[in-house]
N, C-alpha and C positions, 0 to 999 in steps of 0.2 A: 535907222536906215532900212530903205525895204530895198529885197535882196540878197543881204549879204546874211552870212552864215553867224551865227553868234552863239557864243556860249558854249558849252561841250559839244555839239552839233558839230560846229566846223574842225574840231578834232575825228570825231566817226566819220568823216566826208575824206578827210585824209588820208586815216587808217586805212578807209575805203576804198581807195584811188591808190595806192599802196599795195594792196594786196589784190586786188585785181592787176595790175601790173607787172607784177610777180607771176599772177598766174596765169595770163596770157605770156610772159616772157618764157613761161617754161614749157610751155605749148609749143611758142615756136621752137625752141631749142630740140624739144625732143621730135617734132614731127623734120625737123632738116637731118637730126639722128638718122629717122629712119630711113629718108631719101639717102642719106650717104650709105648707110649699110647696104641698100639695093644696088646702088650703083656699083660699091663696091663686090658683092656678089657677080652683077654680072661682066663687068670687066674682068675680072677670077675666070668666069666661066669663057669671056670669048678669049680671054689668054691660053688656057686649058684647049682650047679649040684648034689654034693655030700651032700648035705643036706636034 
C-alpha cells in the first residue's frame, strides 16, 4: 500500500509524535508559569501600592 508507514518506521513516526508533544506540552506549561508569576508579581506590587 503506498502511503502508509510500515515496518519499524511507523513505531519512530509515533515515538516521534509523542515526544514532540510532550515537548510542546511543556512549553506551554512553563511559558503560562511565567505569565502567572508576572501577574502575580504585579498584583503584589499594586496591592503594596494601595496601602
Amino acid at each position: 500500500m503506498t502511503g502508509v508507514i510500515s515496518g519499524g518506521g511507523q513505531w519512530a513516526f509515533v515515538a516521534a509524535a509523542y515526544g514532540l508533544t510532550a515537548v510542546l506540552s511543556g512549553a506551554v506549561l512553563w511559558a503560562s508559569w511565567r505569565a502567572m508569576k508576572k501577574a502575580e508579581k504585579r498584583s503584589d506590587a499594586l496591592r503594596k501600592d494601595r496601602k
